[in-house]
N, C-alpha and C positions, 0 to 999 in steps of 0.2 A: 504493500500500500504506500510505504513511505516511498519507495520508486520510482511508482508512479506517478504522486503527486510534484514530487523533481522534473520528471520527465516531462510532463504536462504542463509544467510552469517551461520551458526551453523550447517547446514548442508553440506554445502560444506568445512569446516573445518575438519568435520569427514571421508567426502569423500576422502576428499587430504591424511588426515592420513592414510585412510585404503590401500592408496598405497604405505606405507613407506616401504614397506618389498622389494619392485622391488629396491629402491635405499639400502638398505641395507645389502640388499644379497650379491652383488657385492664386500663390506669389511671383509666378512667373519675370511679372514684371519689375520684382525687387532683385538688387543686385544678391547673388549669392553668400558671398561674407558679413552681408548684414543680416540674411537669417542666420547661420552661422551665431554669431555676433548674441544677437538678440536672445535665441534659441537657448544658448550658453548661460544668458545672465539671467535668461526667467526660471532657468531651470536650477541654476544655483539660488538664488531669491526663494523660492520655492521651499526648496528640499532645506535649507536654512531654518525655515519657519518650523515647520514641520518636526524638522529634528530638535529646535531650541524649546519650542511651544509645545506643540502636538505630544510628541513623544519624548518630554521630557525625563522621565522616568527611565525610558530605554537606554538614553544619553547616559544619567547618572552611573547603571550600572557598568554602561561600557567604561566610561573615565575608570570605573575603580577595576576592572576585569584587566584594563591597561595598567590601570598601577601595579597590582598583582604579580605581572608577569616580569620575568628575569630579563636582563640589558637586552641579552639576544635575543629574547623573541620580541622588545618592541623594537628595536632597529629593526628587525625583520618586517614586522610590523608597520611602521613607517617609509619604510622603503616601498614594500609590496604595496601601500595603498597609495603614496606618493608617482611612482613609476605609473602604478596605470593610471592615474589620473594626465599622466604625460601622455603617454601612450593613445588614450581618449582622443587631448586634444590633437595629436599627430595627426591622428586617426581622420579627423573630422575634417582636418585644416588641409591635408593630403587628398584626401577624396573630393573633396571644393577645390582646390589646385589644378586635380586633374579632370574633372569635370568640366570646369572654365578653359584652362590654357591647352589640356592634350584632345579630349575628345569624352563625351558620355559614355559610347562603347568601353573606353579601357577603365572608366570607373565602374561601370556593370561587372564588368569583367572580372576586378577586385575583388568582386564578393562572391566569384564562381571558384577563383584560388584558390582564394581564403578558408576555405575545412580542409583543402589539402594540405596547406600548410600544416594549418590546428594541429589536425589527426598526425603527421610525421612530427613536428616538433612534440606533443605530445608523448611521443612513443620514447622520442631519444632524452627526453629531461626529466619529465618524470615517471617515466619507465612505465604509464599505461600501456597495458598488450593489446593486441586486437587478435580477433579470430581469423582464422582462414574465409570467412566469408566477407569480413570487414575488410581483409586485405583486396579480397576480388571487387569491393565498394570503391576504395581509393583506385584503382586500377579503370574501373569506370568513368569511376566522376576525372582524370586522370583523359580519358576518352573524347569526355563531353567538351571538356577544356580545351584541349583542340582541335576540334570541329567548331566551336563558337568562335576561334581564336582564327580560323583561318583569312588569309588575308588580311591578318592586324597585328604581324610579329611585333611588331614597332611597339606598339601599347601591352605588351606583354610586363618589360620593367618597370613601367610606369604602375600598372597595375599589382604587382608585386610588391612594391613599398608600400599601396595601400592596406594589402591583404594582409602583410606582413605585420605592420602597426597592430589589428587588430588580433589576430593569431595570437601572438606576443602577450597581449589584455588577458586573453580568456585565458592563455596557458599560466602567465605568474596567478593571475585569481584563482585560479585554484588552489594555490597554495597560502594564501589570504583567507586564513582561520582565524575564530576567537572573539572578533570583532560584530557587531549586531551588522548584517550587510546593507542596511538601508543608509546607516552612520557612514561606515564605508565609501558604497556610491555619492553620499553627501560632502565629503569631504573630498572626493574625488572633484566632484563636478565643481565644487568652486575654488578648486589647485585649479582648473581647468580655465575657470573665469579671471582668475586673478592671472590666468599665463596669457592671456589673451587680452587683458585690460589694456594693455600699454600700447597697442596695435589697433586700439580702437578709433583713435581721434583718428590716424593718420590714412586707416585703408577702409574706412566705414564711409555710408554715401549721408544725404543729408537726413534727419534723423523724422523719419517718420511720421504722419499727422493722424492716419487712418486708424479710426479702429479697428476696421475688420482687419489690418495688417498684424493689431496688438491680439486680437482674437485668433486668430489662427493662430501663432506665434505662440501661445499659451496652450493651445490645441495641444502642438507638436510639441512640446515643455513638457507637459504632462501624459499623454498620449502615446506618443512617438520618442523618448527619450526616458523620463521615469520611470514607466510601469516597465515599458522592456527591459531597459538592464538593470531594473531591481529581478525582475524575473530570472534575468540572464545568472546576475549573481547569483539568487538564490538557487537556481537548480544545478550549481555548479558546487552545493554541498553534497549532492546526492546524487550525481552523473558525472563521469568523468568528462575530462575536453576533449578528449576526440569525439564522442559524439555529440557534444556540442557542437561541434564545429563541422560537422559532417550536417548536424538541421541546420546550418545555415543556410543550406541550399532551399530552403524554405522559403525564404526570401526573394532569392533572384524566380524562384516557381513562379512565388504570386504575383512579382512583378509580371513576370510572361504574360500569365493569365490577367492578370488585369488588361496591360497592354493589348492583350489580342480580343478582349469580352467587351470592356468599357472605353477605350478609346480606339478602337477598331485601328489598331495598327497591323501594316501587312506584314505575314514571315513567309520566311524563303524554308525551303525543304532543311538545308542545314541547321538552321535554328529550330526547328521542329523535331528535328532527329537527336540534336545537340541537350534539350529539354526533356527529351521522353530520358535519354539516359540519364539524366540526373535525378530524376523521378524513379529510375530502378535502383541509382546506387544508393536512394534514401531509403528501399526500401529493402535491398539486401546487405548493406549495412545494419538496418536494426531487424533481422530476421528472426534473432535469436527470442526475442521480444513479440512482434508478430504472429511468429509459430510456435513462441515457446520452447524452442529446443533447449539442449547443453551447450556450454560455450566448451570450444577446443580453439586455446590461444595459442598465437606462435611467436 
């Protein structure tokens, strides 16, 4: 039961993302870094409140869970929620970089990588095993990768520093115990705002009058940023990252699917083919799960 309810929070993370495109659309005509920008600081404002007001109690006990603990596990401690909160903004700042100046495709792209990565760095760091079916997963998705990649070697690197930044997030947070993970994420995201304050005056456009820009913006705050990687965290105490990071293909699905259902975008046979495999390697990837079988790791 407890499993599943991990499971279920890591999958419905990726779900909520794969509908970030319907609240995003909508800003089109805002320059990128200022959602970015914006995004960052409602969502630090936010989760500040929350943590200082709301769940003051939860705070209390973690301050003293951190006193508690010996030099090394809070340096450990501080580093691992310090780093990803780096990592976040890399993440975020790198994927708007290459959205704007290389192309959408090799940002899409990013996030087809990206469980590849997970799932091998995984395996070599903190010695998560996979099964011989999980390996024929990555071998797939591995497949997919280059068939959607075809005729865009160029945006392959480009796309690798994105995938990479985030890879990196899920693989140290795993190892970021101890701590209440809301507090965590909280203290992540406004390391995040405060790494990005200084950049504000100079690369930000002129400052907004719209509500409906401040409405959506708090949408995607809370929505599209909060609940998922509180979710993300949380089911990262009870699944390991490589299968996280193998649902992220959850993601670029829905995106498909949206794209092809609600904005009637055309595909070509490749991208069709490139899709149906990444739909099988989510799905023999967690077969074990599925059918219930025994794992046999390698």
């Amino acid at each position: 039961m407890a499993f599943s309810k991990y499971y279920l929070s890591a999958f419905l993370a990726f779900v909520i993302w794969g509908f970030f495109s319907l609240a995003l659309k909508p800003l089109y005509q805002y320059a990128s870094l200022d959602i970015l920008f914006y995004r960052v600081f409602f969502c630090a404002i936010i989760m500040t409140f929350i943590s200082v007001v709301i769940r003051r109690d939860v705070l209390r006990k973690s301050v003293r869970l951190y006193k508690e603990m010996s030099s090394r596990e809070k340096k450990r401690t501080v580093f691992l929620t310090l780093s990803g909160g780096l990592l976040l903004t890399a993440n975020w700042f790198f994927f708007i970089y290459v959205m704007n100046h290389i192309s959408v495709k090799a940002a899409s792209f990013a996030y087809l990588v990206c469980p590849i990565l997970t799932t091998v760095i995984a395996y070599f760091v903190l010695n998560e095993r996979l099964s011989r079916w999980q390996w024929v997963a990555v071998a797939i998705s591995i497949v997919s990768c280059l068939i959607l990649s075809f005729n865009s070697w160029a945006d392959i690197a480009y796309s690798l520093i994105v995938a990479l930044s985030y890879a990196l997030y899920l693989v140290s947070q795993r190892k970021n115990v101890g701590i209440d993970k809301f507090l965590i994420l909280t203290i992540q995201i406004v390391f995040a705002a405060l790494t990005l304050l200084p950049f504000f005056s100079s690369f930000s456009g002129a400052v907004p009058v719209e509500p409906y820009f401040y409405g959506m913006i708090i949408l995607i705050a809370v929505l599209f940023t909060i609940i998922p990687l509180f979710l993300n965290l949380y089911a990262l105490q009870g699944v390991d990252s490589s299968t996280i990071g193998i649902m992220l293909y959850v993601n670029p699905l829905m995106n498909f699917l949206i794209a092809l259902f609600y904005f009637h975008e055309p595909i070509n046979a490749l991208q069709l083919t490139g899709y149906s495999l990444i739909l099988l390697s989510i799905i023999v990837f967690n077969e074990r799960h599925i059918f219930k079988r025994r794992v046999i790791v390698s």
